[in-house]
Structures are given as C-alpha cells and as structure tokens.
C-alpha positions in Angstrom: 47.3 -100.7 -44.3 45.1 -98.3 -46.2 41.9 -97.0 -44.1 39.2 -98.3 -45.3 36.7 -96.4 -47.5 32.7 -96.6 -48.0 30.9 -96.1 -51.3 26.9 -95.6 -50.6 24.5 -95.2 -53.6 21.1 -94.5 -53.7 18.7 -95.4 -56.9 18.9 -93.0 -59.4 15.1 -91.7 -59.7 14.0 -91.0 -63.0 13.3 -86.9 -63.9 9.9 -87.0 -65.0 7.7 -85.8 -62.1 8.2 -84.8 -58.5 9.7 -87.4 -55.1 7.1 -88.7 -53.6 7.1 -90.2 -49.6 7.1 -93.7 -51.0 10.6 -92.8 -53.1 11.9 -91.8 -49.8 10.9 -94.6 -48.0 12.3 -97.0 -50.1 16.2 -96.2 -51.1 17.2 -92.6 -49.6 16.3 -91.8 -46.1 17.8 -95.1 -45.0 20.7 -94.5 -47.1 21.0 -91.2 -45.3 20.6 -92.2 -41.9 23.2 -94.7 -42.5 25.5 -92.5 -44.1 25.2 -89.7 -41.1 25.8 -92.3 -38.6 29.2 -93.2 -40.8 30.3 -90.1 -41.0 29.5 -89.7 -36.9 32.0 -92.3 -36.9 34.5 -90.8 -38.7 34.6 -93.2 -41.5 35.5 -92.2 -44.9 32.6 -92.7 -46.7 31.0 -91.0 -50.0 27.1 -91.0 -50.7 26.4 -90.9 -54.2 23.5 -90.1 -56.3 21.2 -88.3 -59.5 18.8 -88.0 -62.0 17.9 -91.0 -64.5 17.0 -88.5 -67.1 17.2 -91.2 -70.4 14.5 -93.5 -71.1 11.3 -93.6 -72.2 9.6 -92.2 -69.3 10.7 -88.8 -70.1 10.0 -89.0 -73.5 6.6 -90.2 -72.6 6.2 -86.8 -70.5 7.8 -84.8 -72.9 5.2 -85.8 -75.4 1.8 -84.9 -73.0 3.1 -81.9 -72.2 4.6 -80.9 -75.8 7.8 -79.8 -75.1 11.0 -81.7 -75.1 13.1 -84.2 -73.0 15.3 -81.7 -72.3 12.9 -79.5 -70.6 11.6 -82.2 -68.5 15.1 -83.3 -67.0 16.0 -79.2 -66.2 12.7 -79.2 -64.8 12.5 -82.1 -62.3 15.9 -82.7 -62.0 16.1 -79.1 -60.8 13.3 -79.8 -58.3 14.2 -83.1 -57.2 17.3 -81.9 -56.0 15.9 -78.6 -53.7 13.3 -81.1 -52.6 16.2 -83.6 -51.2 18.0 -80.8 -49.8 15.0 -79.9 -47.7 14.3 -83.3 -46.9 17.9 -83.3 -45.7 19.7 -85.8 -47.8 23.1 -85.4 -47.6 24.3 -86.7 -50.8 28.0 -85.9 -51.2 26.6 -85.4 -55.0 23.6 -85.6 -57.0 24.4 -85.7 -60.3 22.8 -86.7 -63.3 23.2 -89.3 -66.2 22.7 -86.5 -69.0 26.5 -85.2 -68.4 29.1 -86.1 -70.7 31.0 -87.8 -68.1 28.2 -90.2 -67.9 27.3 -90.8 -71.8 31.7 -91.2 -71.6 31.3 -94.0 -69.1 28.2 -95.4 -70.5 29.9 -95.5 -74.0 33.0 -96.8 -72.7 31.7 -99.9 -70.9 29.7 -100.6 -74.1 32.6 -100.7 -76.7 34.6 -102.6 -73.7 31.9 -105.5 -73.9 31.9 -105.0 -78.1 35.3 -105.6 -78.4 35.6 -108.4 -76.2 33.2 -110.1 -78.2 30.4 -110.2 -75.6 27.8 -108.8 -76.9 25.8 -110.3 -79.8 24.1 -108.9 -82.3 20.8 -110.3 -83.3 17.3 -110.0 -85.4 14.6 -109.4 -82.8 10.6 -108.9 -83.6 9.9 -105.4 -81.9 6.6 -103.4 -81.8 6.1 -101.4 -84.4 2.9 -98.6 -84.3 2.1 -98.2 -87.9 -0.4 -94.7 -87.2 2.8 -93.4 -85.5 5.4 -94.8 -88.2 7.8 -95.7 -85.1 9.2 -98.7 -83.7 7.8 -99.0 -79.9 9.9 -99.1 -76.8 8.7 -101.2 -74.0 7.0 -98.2 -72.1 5.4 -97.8 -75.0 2.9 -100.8 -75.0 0.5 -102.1 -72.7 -1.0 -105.2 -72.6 -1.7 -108.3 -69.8 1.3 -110.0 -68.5 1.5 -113.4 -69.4 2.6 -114.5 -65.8 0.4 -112.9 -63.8 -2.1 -111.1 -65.6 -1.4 -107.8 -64.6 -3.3 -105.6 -67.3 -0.9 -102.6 -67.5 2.4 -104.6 -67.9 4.9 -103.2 -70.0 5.9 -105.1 -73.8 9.2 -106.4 -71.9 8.2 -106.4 -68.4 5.6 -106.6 -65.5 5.8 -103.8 -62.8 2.9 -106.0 -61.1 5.1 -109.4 -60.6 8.8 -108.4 -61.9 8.6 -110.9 -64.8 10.8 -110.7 -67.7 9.4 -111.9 -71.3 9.7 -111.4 -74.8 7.2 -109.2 -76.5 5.5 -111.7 -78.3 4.3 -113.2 -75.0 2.3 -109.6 -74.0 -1.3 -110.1 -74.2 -3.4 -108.0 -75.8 -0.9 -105.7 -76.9 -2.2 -101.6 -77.5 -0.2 -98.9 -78.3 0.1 -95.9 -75.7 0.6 -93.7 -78.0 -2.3 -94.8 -80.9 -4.1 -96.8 -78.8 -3.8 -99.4 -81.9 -2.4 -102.6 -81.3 1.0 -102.8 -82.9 2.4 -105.4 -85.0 6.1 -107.3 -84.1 8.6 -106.3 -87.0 11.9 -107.1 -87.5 15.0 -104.9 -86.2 18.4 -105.9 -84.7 20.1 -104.8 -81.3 23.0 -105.6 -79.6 22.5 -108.3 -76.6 24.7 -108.5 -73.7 24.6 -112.6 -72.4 23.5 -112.8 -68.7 22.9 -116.1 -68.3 26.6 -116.8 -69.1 27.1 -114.9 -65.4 24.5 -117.0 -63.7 26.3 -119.7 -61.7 29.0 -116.6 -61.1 26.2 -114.8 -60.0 24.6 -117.4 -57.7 28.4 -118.0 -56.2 28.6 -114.3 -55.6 25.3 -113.7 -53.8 26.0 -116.4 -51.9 29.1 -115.7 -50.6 27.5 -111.9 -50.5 25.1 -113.3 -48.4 26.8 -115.7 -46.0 29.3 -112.9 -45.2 27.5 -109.8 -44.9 24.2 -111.3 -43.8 21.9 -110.2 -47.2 18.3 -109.4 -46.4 15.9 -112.6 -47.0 13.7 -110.8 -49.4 16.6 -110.1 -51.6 18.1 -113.4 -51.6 14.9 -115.2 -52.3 14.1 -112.5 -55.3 17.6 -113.7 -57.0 16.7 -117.1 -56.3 13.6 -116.8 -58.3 15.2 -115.2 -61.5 18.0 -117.9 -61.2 15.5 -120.8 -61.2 13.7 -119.4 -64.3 16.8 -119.2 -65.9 18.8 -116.1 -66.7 18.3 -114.6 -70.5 20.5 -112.5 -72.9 19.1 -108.7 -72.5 19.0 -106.2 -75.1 21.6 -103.5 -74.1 20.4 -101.3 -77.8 16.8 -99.5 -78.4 15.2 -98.0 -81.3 14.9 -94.1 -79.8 16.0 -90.9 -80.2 16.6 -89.7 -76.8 19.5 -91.2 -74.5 23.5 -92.2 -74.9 24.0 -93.0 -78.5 25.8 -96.9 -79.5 29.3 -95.8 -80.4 29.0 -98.0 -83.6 28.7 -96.7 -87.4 26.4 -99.2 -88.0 23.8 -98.4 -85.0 24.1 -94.7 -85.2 20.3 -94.6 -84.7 20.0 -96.5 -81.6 20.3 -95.6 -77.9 22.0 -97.5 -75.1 19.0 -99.3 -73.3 18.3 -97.1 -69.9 18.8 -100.2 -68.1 22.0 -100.7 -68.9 23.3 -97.4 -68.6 22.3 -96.0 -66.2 23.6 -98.4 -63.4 26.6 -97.0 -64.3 25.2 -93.6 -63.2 27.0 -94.3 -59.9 29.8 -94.4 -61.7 29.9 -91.4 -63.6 28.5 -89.5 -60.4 31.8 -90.0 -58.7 33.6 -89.3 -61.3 32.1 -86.1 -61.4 32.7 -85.1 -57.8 36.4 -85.7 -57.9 36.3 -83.8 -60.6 34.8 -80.5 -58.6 36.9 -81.3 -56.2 39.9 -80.6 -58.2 40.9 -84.8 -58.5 40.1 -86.6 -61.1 41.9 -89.7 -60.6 40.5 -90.4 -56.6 37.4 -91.8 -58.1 39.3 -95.0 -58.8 40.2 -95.3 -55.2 36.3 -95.5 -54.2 35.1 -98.1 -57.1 38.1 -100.0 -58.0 40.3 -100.0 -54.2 40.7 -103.4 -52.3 39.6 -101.5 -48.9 36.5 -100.4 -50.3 32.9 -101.5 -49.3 30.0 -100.9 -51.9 26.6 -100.7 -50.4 23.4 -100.2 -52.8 20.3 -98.8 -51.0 17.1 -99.5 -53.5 13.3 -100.1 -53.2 12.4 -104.0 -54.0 11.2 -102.9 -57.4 15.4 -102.3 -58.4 16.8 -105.9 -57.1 17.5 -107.4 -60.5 19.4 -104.4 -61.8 21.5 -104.0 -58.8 22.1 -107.6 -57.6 22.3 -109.6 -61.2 22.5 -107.1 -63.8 24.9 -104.2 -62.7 27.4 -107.2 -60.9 27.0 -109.2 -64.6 28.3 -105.8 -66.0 31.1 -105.2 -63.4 32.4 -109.1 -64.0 32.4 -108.9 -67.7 34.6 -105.3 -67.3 36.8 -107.2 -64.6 37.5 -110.2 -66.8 39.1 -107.7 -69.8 40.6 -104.9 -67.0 43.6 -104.6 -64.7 40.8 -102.1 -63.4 39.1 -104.2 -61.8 36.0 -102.8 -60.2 34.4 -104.1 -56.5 31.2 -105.7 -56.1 28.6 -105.0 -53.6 28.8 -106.0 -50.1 25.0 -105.7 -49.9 22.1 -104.2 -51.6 19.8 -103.6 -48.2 16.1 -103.5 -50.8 13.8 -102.1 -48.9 9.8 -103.2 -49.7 7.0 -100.4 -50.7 5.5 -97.4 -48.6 2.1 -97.3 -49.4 -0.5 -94.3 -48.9 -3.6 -95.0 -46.8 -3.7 -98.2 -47.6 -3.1 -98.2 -51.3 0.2 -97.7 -54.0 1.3 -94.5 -54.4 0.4 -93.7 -57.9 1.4 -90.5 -60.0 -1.2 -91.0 -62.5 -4.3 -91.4 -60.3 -3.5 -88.8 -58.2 -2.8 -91.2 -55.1 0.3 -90.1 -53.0 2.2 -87.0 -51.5 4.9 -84.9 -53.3 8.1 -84.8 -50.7 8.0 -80.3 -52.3 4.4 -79.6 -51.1 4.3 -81.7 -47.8 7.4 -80.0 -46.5 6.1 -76.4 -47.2 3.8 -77.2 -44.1 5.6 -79.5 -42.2 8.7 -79.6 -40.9 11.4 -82.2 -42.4 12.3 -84.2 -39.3 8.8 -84.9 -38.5 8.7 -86.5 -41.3 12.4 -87.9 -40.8 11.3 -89.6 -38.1 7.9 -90.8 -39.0 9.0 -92.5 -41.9 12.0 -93.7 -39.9 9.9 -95.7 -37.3 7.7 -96.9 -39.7 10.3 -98.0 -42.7 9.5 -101.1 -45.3 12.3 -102.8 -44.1 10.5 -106.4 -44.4 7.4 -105.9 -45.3 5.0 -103.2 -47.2 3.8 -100.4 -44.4 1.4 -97.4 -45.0 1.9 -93.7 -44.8 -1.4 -92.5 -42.5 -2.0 -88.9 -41.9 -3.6 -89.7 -38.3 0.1 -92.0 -37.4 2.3 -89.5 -38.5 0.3 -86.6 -36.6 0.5 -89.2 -33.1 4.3 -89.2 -33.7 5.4 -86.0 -33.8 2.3 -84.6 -31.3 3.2 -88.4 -29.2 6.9 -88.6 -29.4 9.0 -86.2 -30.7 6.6 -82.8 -29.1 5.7 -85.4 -25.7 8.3 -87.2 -25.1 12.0 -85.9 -26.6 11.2 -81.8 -26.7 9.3 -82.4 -23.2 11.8 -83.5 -21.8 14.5 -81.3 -22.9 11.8 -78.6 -21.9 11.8 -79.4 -18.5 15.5 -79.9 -18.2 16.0 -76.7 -19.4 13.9 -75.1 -17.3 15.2 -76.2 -14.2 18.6 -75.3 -15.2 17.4 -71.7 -16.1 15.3 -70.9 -13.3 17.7 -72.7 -10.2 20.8 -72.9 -11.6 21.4 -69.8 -13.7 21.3 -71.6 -17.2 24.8 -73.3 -16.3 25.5 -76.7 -16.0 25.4 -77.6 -11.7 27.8 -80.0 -10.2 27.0 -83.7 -9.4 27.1 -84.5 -5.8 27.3 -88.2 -4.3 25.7 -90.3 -7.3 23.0 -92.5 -6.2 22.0 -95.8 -8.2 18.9 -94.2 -9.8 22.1 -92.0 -11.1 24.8 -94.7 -11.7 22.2 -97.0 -14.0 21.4 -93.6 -16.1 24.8 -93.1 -16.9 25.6 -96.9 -17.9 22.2 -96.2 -20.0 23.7 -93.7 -22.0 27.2 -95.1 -22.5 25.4 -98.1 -23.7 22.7 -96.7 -26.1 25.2 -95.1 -28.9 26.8 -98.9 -29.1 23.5 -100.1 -29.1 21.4 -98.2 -31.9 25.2 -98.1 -33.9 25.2 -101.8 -34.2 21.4 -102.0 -35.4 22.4 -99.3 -38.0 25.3 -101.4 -39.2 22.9 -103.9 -39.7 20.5 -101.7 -41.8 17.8 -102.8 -38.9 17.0 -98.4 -38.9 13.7 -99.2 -37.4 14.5 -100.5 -34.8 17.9 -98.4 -34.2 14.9 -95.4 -34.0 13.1 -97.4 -31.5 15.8 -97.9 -29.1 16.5 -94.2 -29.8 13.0 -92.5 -28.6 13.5 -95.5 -26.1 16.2 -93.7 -24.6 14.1 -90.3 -24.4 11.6 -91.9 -22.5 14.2 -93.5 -19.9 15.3 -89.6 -19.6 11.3 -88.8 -19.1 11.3 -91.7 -16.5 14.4 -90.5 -14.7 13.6 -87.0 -14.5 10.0 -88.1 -13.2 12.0 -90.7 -10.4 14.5 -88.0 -9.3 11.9 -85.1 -8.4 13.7 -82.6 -8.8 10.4 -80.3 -8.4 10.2 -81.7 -4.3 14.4 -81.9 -3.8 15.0 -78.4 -5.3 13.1 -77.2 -1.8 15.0 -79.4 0.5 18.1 -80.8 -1.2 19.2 -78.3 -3.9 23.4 -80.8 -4.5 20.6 -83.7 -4.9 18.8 -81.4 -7.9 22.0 -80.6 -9.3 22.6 -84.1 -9.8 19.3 -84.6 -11.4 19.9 -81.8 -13.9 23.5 -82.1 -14.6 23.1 -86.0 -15.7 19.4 -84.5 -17.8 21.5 -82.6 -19.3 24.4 -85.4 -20.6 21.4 -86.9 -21.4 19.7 -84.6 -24.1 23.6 -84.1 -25.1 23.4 -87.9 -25.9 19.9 -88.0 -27.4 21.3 -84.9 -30.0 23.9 -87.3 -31.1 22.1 -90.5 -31.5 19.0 -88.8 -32.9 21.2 -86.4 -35.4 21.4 -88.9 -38.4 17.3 -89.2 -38.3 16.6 -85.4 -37.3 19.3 -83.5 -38.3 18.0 -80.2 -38.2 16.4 -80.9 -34.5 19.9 -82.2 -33.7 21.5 -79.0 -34.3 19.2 -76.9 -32.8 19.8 -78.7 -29.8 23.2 -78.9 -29.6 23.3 -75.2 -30.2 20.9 -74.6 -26.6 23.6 -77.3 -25.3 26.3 -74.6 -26.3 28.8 -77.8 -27.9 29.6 -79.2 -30.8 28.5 -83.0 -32.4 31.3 -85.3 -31.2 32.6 -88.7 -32.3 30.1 -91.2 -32.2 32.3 -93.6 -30.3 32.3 -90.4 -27.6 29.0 -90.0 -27.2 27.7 -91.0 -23.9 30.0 -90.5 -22.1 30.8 -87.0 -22.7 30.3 -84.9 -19.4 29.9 -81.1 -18.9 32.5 -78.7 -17.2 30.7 -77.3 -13.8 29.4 -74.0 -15.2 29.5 -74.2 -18.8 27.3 -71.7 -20.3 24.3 -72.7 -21.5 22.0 -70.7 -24.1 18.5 -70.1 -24.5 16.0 -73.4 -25.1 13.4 -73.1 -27.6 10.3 -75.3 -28.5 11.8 -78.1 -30.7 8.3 -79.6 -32.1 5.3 -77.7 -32.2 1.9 -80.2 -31.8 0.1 -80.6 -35.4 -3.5 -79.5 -34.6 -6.3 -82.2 -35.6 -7.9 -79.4 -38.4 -4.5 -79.0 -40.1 -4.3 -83.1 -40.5 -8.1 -83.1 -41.5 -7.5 -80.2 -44.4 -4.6 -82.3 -45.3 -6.3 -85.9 -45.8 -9.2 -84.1 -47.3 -6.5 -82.3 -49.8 -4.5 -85.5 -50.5 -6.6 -88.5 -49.9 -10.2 -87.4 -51.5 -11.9 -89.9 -53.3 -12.8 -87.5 -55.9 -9.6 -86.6 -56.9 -9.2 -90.1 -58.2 -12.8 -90.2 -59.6 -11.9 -87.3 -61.8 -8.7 -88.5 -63.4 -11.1 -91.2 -64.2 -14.3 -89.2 -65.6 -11.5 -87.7 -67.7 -9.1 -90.8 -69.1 -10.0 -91.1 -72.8 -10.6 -94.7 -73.6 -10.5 -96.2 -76.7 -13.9 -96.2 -78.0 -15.9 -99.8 -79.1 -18.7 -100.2 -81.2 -21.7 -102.8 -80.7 -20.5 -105.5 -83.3 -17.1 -105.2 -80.7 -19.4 -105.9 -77.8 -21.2 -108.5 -79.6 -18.0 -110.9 -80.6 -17.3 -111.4 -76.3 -19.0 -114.1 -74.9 -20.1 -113.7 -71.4 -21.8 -117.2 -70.1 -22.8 -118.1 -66.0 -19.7 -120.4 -64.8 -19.6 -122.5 -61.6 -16.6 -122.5 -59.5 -15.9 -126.7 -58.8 -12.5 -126.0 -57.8 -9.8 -123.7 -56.6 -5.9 -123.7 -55.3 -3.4 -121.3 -55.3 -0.7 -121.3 -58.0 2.8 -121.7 -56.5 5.3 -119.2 -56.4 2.4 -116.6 -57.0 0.8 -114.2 -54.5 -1.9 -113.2 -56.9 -2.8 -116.5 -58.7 -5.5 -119.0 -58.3 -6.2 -121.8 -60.8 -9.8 -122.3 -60.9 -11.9 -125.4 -62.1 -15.5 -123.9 -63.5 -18.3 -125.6 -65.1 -19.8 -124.1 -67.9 -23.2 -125.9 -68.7 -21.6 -129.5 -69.8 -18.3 -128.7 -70.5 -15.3 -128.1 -68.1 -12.5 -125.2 -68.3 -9.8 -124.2 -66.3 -8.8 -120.5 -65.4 -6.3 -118.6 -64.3 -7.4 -116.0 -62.3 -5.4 -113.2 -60.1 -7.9 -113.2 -56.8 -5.6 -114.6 -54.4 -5.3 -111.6 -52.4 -9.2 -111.5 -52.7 -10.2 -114.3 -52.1 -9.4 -117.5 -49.9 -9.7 -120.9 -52.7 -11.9 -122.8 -50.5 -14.6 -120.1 -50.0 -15.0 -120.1 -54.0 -16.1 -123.4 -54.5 -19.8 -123.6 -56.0 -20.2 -119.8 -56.6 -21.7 -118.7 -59.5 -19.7 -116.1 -61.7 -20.1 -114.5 -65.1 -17.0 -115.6 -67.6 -15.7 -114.2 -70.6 -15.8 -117.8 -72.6 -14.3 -117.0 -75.8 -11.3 -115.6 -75.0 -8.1 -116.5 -76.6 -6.2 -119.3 -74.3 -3.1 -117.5 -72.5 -0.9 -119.8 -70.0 -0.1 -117.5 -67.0 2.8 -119.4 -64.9 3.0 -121.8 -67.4 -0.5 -123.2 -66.5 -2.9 -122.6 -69.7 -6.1 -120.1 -68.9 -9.2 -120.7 -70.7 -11.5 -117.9 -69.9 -11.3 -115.3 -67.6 -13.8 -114.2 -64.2 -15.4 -110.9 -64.3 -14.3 -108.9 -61.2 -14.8 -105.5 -60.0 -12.0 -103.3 -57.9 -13.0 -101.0 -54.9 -11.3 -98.2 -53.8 -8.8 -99.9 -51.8 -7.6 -102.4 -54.5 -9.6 -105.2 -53.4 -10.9 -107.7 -56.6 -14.8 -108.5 -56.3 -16.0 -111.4 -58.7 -19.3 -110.8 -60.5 -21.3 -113.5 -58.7 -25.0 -114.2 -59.8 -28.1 -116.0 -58.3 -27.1 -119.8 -57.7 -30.5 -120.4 -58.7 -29.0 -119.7 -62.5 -27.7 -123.0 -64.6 -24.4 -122.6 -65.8 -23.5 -122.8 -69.6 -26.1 -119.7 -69.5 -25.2 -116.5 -71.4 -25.2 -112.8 -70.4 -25.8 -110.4 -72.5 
C-alpha cells in the first residue's frame, strides 16, 4: 500500500498591498502550525501557496499609484514573500498565479469545460462608465447591497454579508473610477452552471462533514448558499489584465479571478516539481487515491473553496481519467480584528506583518496569535494582551523555567546532564506528564483545535514551573545533592519536551533551545520520552524572551491605533460634490418607531414599523448589532421618506433611519425630542 501523502494550501492573498496580522490569523499560521507538526511526524506532506496577482484589485492600485499591474505584483509579491519568511511560514513553495504554468492550467481547465459543453455563453447587462468609455468590473462599482444594506458592496457581491446578486440589484450604483453612476449595457461572457453541482455538492459536504468532522461555521455557511439556490457564475470579464479566454471569439476578455485562481494551488505544485527536477510527481499529490487535501482559509473564502473550486474539480473529473481529489476539510477560520475593530487597509486601521516584526520578534507573535486564534468566533489583536503573553508566559513561565534549570545544571553539576537516583512519585507523575502531552496537543492539532493544542502546551511549562518549585532543588542541593540530580535531570527531559511540542508555534525559540540542549528535534511520536545519557554535554543557555517594556507598547498603540490617523484619511477622501437643488429633492421627516423584530437569517437586520404623521411605512434597517428591537419602540427618529423602495432579504424597505457610526463601529440613530409629532419634516 502506497504511504499516504498530505496536500495543505493556504489562500492565495492578493499582491496589492502588504500581510497584515488579521491575514495571518485567518488561513497561514494555522496552516503552518499544522503542517510543522506533520512533518514532526514524518508524514509526507507538501504546503502550498502564492500570490493572486490577476484581478481587479491590482488594477485598481496600479491606477492610484500610476504605474502598471506589473509593478504592483513584483512589488508586493516580492514583499509578501520576505515578510512570510520572517514570520516563519514554511511553505514548501510560494508561487504565484502570473507564471505561465498557471495561465497553462488556468487555460486548460477552461477549454476542458468549453469543449464538454459546460459552459454557456450568454448576453449579460454589465456596468458600463461612459466618462471612462469602459465596461466596469465588479470592484469597480459601489453601491448598497440589496440584502443587507451594506453601502460599499461590490456590483456582484457584498463583502459585508457574502451575498451573491446580479448587478442590476446594486443600489445606488457609482462608479469608483468617475464617481458617475454607470449605466447596465449589453455584453456576453461565458457561464460555468453551478447549480447543476448543487445536490452533488450538498452529498459531498455532507459526507465531508460526517467523516472528517467539518467545522459548524463552514457547514452552516454552505447550507445558506444551498437554500438560496445555487446560480450559473460568470467564468469571462471585460479587462485587460489577467489569463486571457483561449477562444478567437473572446480574445478581449480575461478569465474571471475567481475562477482562476483556485486553481493557483494547482499550478503552484506544478511548479515545485518542476524545480525539483519532476515534473510528473505533482499528479501524485492532486490526483493519488492516498492523498488528503486540506484547505486553510479565513471565513470570507468558504464559497470558493467548499462549492466553487469542488464544482470545478467535478466537472474536470466527469470528462478525465485524471481525476482530481476533493477536500477532506476546509478548517475556515473567522476574522482577527484590531482593537476592537476590522482591520482595514484603506482607513489606516491594522498592522503590516513587515513593520511589526522589525521590533518584535516573530514567535512572540507566533504564539500570541496562536493562543488567541478565530477558530469559532471573531477575537481581537490588543497591544496590552500580546505584551502580557510574551512578558506573562513565554519570558515568566517557559524561558523562566528553562533559566533556572540551566542554572542549576551549570553552577552544581558542571553544565552536564546528572544521573537520576531512586525516582520518587512527585518524579514518576512528571515523566507520565510528558510522555502524555505530545499525544495530547498532537490529537488537538489533528483536529485543527490549535488553540487549545497551545494551551495544553504553556500548560505543560507551567507543570515544569510547579515541579521545579515542589522538588526544591535550592534546599536539597545542601543536603541531598542524588535527590537534586533527579530534579535537574527530569527539568531537563522536560524543556527537551517543551522544544518539541512548542517547535511548530515557535520555531525559532525551538531551535535555540534545542541547540543549549546540545540534540537534535526528534520524531514526534519520540518525544517525551526521550532521556539524556549521564553526562552529555550541555552548551551555554541564553535569555529566550526578553520582557516588552510598557513605553515600547505605549509608542506602538500610539503609532498604530491613533484616532487621528483615521481622521486624516477622512479630512482627505474626496467626495463627490452635491449642490443645494441635490439636497433639496431628499426628504427628511420625524418618524416613530411602533415596531421592531429582527430579520431571520440576518445579524444586522431589523424590520421596523414607523409612523410617519398618518400614514404607516415599514423599514429595513441594519441596527441589529446596535440596537436591541424592543428598546426602539416609540423613539423618535429622522427618516429619509422619499427614497426609492429597495427589498433587503426579500422584505420591501420604504425609507431608511438616519444613524451615525462611532469610532468603534457602533450605529447611533438620529433620535429627536419625543415632544415632536411625526409626519414633521427636517430641513
């Protein structure tokens, strides 16, 4: 029987600005720490990844800072990749999808679906910018989602609420790069038919799921796109830059980034067996019967990698004798945010992985981000936690420890390792300790449960703290030195075991400390239970974490987290300009609240009932995470009256509340004196 084989993938990030913490959060340090721990147990497994470098998003930079895509990939793809490294991402590549070997693969799975008859071409109304003369992609309009509202959703799609609708439905269309609103005209694409997949799809993720125990929050996403119905998707765009559709008659369109670059992971390892001198392995990775798939992503990338990217692999399967695997799970992990709000490029709002790590060392950050990952729920970067966990537990309790320890053994036993005398049962339940830990945090990391795996893994440091504290050897090393031999011997098997469970979060710490250990990383399934020959040389100890002083964390939060920065990009955002007639056609009247509920299967929703002077309206309005529905009831709000009716949810909104946003995201509605009548206008 062939030994089995592991194909890990990270998202591909797109090459138009720097990694940020919440990148690495999401799809690669878990990816890594899962990967090192494989390789610890010497499984054959391959960790893939690289630049998205097609799409509008770097076009969108190329045009702001005048130069071309092509600069912008070199650029960041360039420092994406020396930022990983320092991060210590141990990708076995990181390619990118602006190789040939990738436009090859792209192209190939494209006529493969063409001349099947898959795909379908058809007439579709697109946005057209008629100051610009161009034919918009989706990045390139904004305008309010028809679901949820959201008022910076894409033409196609809602970053707010993942929702997937035809242009027509945007609200309030305006063109990013006019500012005009753009009219739909008529062009034609190629469509590949996803909801032909769907009942494979659902029998897939459910199997997925049964077997290899899925994470709920991934499960119930594909639920929700399978109850509203899967849709043919544009696999074709009007745009210069990307793979061009290997068809005569669509020599001016691009293959759609979505669908292309999925199969990034596949041109990525086709391009390492190609450096490493054979071309042909690649097949045994993505198309061998003993080969498990795993797809680490943030929550934002579920569609692509659980519906979309296995929809692609079936429709190659049914045509190929090559058939390709599907994943055994896509562990999605939910978002990092900064101090309690969204990383966001544009408002200045975050921290570039490049500048944090030239002050701080990368396994403080390793491990902070470790212990506090997404894994089920959003969690928040703060500049005062991470300074408590390496000052707290990696300087307090793991390099204290292996401190002391090494200072006993240098100044009593000549920096070698003593011989154990009679083991006592403060001894005997150490040892079980630590050939039950590795077991332990292994089958959590199996699980993709890296939290908690990192938890029982400082866990373990502190038991050493404990036993060291128990033992005395400061009192037996005057009376009893056999008994502080002991002590020492088993500290040390100890920190030997905490170097090999920790290495896969802390790499670099790892190595440093087996190097004062004088050994080598073993087998995982070894560690534990390795023990020292009486004597072995040990060499010099060194301070593994240095304390982060409060005035270094205070410069930083003032340098990363000041309220001005954001209040500049602000003062400086050009916004389309209004005259007074504008002003004059909105309708602002005094409303009152008579009832509210939440909408189902929104978060942000509530559907209001409001009284405006006589007459009765309803509203959809995205407060929910403001505002509880019963403590609205018989407030007085300002309302935009005269709006154009938009259904959000499919529930029809007549109106819509004034509300302001503070600085940490949190909706306020306009409320006036309950003295006024409603029906009355503002102006």
């Amino acid at each position: 029987m062939k030994k089995e084989k592991i194909i890990v993938t990270s998202a591909l990030p797109y090459a138009n600005g720097p990694i940020h913490l919440g990148h690495l959060s999401g799809a690669y340090l878990p990816a890594d720490i899962f990967v090192r721990y494989k390789r610890l147990t010497n499984t054959d497994i391959i960790y893939v990844c690289g630049s998205d470098e097609h799409g509008v998003p770097i076009t969108i930079t190329a045009e702001k800072e005048k130069v071309t895509p092509q600069d912008i990939i070199d650029r960041y793809h360039g420092s994406n990749k020396a930022a990983f490294e320092k991060f210590g991402m141990s990708f076995d590549i990181y390619s990118r999808t602006s190789i040939p070997t990738h436009h090859a693969t792209a192209k190939e799975f494209f006529k493969s679906y063409y001349e099947q008859g898959i795909l379908s071409e058809k007439k579709t109304m697109q946005f057209f910018d008629e100051k610009a003369g161009m034919f918009l992609p989706d990045r390139y309009v904004e305008g309010t989602c028809p679901k949820c509202g959201f008022e910076e959703a894409r033409s196609d799609e809602c970053e707010k609420c993942g929702d997937l609708y035809d242009p027509s439905e945007l609200i309030n269309p305006k063109s990013k790069i006019s500012g005009a609103t753009p009219e739909l005209k008529e062009t034609s694409h190629w469509y590949f038919p996803l909801g032909k997949y769907q009942e494979r799809l659902k029998e897939f993720i459910t199997s997925a799921d049964k077997k290899f125990n899925w994470k709920s929050n991934v499960v119930q996403y594909c639920k929700g796109w399978f109850n509203d119905g899967l849709k043919d998707r544009a696999v074709t765009r009007d745009l210069d830059w990307g793979v061009k559709v290997p068809l005569e008659s669509s020599e001016s369109k691009v293959l759609y980034v979505w669908f292309e670059a999925v199969l990034g992971y596949i041109s990525a390892t086709k391009e390492l067996f190609k450096q490493r001198g054979n071309e042909d392995e690649w097949k045994e990775y993505w198309q061998g019967e003993n080969t498990r798939y795993i797809a680490f992503i943030g929550k934002d990338n579920i569609v692509f990698h659980t519906i979309i990217f296995p929809a692609m692999l079936m429709a190659w399967n049914d045509a190929s004798n090559e058939k390709y695997i599907m994943p055994e799970n896509v562990p999605a992990n939910e978002f990092l945010n900064f101090e309690g709000k969204k990383f966001s490029k544009s408002r200045g709002w975050g921290i570039d992985v490049e500048q944090f790590l030239e002050i701080f060392p990368p396994d403080s950050l390793r491990y902070t981000l470790a212990a506090n990952l997404p894994e089920n729920k959003d969690t928040d970067f703060f500049w005062k936690e991470f300074q408590a966990k390496n000052n707290s537990e990696l300087a307090d309790i793991l390099g204290n420890f292996i401190n002391r320890t090494f200072i006993f053994a240098s100044k009593h036993f000549d920096e070698k390792v003593p011989a154990r005398g009679e083991l006592e049962k403060i001894d005997e339940d150490m040892l079980v300790q630590l050939a039950d830990a590795p077991r332990k945090i292994g089958k959590l990391i199996e699980r993709y449960k890296i939290k908690d795996a990192v938890f029982e893994m400082m866990s373990l440091a502190r038991d050493g703290n404990k036993y060291f504290n128990d033992s005395e050897p400061w009192v037996s090393v005057k009376t009893n030195k056999e008994r502080t031999a002991t002590t020492v011997n088993i500290c040390l098997q100890t920190i030997s075991t905490l170097a090999e469970v920790f290495a896969p979060v802390i790499p670099f710490s790892s190595e440093k400390i087996f190097k004062m250990l004088n050994i080598k990383i073993a087998d995982w399934n070894d560690s534990g239970k390795r023990e020292f020959e009486v004597g072995h040389q040990l060499n010099k100890s060194e301070i593994l974490f240095s304390k982060i002083e409060d005035k270094t964390i205070d410069e930083e939060i003032v340098k990363w987290s000041n309220p001005t920065n954001h209040e500049v990009e602000v003062e400086e955002e050009k916004l389309p300009e209004s005259t007074f007639e504008d002003f004059l056609k909105v309708e602002l009247k005094v409303a009152e609240i008579i009832s509210a509920e939440n909408v189902k299967k929104s978060k942000k929703l509530l559907k209001l009932q409001v009284k405006i002077g006589k007459t009765e309206r309803q509203v959809v309005a995205g407060i929910a995470q403001s505002y509880e529905p019963e403590n609205l009831v018989g407030k007085k709000v300002v309302m935009v009256a005269n709006l154009k009716t938009a259904k959000l949810f499919g529930i029809e909104s007549q109106g819509m509340i004034l509300a302001i946003e503070d600085e940490n995201g949190k909706l306020n509605i306009v409320e006036v004196a309950s003295s006024l009548k409603s029906g009355l206008k503002v102006s």
